[in-house]
RODRENBA-405474 format. One record per residue (C-alpha): x, y, z. Coordinates in steps of 0.5 Angstrom, whole numbers, padded with zeros to 4 digits, always signed. Last residue first. Layout:
# RODRENBA-405474
XYZ/...
***
This chain:
# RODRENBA-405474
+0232+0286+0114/+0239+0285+0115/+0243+0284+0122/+0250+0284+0124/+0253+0285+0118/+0258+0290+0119/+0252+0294+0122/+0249+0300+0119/+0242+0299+0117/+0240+0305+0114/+0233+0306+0116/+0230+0311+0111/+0224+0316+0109/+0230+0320+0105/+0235+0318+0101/+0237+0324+0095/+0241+0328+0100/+0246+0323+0099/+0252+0327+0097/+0253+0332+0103/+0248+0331+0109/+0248+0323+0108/+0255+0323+0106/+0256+0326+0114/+0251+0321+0117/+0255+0315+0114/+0262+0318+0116/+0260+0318+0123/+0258+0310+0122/+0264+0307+0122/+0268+0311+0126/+0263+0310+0132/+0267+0303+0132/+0261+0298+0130/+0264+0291+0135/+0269+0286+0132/+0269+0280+0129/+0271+0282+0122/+0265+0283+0120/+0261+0283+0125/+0256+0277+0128/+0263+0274+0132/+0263+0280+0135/+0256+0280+0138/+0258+0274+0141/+0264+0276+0144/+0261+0282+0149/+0256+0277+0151/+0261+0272+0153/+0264+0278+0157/+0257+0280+0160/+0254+0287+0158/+0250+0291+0161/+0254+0295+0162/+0259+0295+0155/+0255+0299+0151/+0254+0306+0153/+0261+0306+0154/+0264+0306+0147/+0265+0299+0142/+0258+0300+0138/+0253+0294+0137/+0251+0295+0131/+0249+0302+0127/+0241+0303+0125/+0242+0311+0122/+0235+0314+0121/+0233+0318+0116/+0230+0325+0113/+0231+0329+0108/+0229+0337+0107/+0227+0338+0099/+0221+0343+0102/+0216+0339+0099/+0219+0332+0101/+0217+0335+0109/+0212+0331+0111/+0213+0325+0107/+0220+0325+0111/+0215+0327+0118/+0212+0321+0116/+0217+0316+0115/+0222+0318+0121/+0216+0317+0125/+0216+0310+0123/+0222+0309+0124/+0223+0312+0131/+0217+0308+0133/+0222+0302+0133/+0227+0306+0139/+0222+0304+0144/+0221+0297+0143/+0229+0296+0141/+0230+0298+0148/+0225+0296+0152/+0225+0288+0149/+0232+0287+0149/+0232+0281+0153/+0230+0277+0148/+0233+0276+0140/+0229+0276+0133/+0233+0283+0130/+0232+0287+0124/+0231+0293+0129/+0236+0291+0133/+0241+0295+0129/+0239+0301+0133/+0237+0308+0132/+0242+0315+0131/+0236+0319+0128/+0238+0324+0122/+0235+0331+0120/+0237+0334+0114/+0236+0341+0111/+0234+0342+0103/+0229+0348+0106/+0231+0351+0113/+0230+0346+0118/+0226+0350+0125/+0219+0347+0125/+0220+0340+0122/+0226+0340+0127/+0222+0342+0132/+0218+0336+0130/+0223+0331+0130/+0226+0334+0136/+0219+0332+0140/+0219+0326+0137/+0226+0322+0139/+0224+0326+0146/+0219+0321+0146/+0222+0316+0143/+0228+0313+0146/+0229+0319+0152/+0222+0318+0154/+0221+0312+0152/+0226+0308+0156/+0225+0312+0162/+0218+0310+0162/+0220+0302+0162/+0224+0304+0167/+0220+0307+0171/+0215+0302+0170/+0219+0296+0173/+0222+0291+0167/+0224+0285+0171/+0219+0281+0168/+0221+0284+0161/+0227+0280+0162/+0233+0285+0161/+0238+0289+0158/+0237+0298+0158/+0240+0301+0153/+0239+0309+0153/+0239+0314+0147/+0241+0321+0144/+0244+0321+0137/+0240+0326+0134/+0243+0330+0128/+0239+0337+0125/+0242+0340+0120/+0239+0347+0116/+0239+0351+0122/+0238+0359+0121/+0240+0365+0125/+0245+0363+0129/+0244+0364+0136/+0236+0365+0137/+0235+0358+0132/+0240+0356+0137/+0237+0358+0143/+0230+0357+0141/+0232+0350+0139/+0235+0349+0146/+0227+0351+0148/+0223+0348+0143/+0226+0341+0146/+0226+0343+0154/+0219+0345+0153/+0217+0338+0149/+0220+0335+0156/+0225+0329+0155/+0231+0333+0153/+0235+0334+0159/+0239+0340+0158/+0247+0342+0157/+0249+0347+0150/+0254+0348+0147/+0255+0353+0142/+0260+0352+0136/+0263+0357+0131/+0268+0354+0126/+0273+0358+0122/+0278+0356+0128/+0278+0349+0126/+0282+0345+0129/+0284+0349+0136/+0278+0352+0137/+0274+0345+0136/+0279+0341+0140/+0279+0347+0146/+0271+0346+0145/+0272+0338+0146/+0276+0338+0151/+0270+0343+0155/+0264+0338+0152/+0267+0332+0156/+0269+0336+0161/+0261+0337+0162/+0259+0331+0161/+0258+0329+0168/+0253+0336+0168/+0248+0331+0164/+0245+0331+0158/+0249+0334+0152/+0247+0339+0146/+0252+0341+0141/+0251+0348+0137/+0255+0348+0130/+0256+0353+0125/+0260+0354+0119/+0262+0347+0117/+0267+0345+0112/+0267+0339+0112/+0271+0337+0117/+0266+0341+0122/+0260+0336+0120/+0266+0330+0121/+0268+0333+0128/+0261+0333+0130/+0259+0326+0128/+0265+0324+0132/+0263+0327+0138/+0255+0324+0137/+0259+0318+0137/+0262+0318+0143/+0263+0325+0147/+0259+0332+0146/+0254+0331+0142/+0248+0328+0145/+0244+0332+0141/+0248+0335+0134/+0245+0341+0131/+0248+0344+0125/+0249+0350+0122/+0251+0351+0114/+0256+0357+0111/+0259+0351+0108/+0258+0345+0109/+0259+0342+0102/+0267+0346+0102/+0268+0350+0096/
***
């Protein structure tokens, strides 16, 4: 039997990037039910491929999509209502939504520091606790957070800021659900080759952080999306963790 049968999965900025990949590894093993959640209308025909894709591919798949701003505790129980009400049942819950932003923090306004927050760590734990509400006993619960966690650079400092609460919380609500046998972890990829990175990014900028890979390259979503699937397959025992995930480019 596939690992993942007869399980359903939500995947939070799911429908292009690595979230994309890391619903096409759920489905390739063998998956039942799937509900991909995306942010804007903008990636409405992204999300639209990908349904063909999924039709196509694996016929025995059930997907939902689904479009919200996540940066409201209402709109997180309300998309876990929707898919709860759906599928009857949510054993995986995969968050992978996130904003860079790279600048001194002397031009650093409050909105922006704001926004940072609340789509980095606030909506990061109102999904974790609707997730702990909602994941079926001996479910996962992963984090999409960022190698420079275990970085000593500038220029970062909303960014890396807003994603670090993200550990803590993925400790505590590991603590809390142990019980229940449900993992939870954080997955720290490097900086990865998609257009969330390239930005705010000069040329120069974009060398650098290639020659601290392996391999002199960027992470590819393909290197972390098979990790996220072990995690909900054959490493259920790890819970409670970060994992740094970056070709070397960092380590604690």
């Amino acid at each position: 039997m596939a690992p993942l049968a007869g399980k359903t999965a939500l995947v939070t900025g799911g429908a292009k990037n690595l979230g994309a990949d890391i619903a096409r590894e759920l489905a390739g093993s063998g998956l039942s039910n799937l509900a991909i959640h995306y942010n804007s209308a903008s990636t409405k025909t992204d999300a639209t491929k990908l349904e063909a894709e999924f039709k196509k591919s694996y016929p025995g798949l059930k997907a939902v999509f689904y479009q919200a701003d996540l940066t409201t505790a209402d709109a997180v129980h309300a998309l876990f209502q929707n898919v709860v009400k759906e599928f009857g049942q949510l054993d995986i819950v995969i968050n992978t939504i996130g904003k860079v932003l790279k600048k001194p923090i002397t031009e650093i306004s409050e909105k922006e520091y704001d926004d940072m927050f609340a789509i980095n760590s606030k909506a990061a734990f109102f999904i974790l606790k609707e997730a702990a509400a909602h994941v079926s006993e001996e479910g996962k619960i992963i984090t999409i957070v960022t190698a420079l966690l275990a970085a000593f650079t500038g220029f970062y400092t909303s960014y890396a800021g807003s994603k670090a609460p993200v550990e803590h919380f993925t400790k505590g609500v590991s603590k809390e659900l142990q019980s229940r046998r449900i993992s939870v972890n954080a997955v720290a990829p490097g900086p990865m080759d998609t257009p969330f990175f390239y930005p705010q990014e000069s040329p120069e900028a974009v060398e650098f952080h290639k020659s601290n890979g392996m391999g002199n390259r960027l992470t590819e979503t393909t290197d972390i999306a098979p990790l996220v699937r072990f995690l909900c397959t054959e490493g259920r025992w790890i819970t409670g963790q970060t994992i740094f995930a970056n070709g070397g480019y960092t380590s604690r």
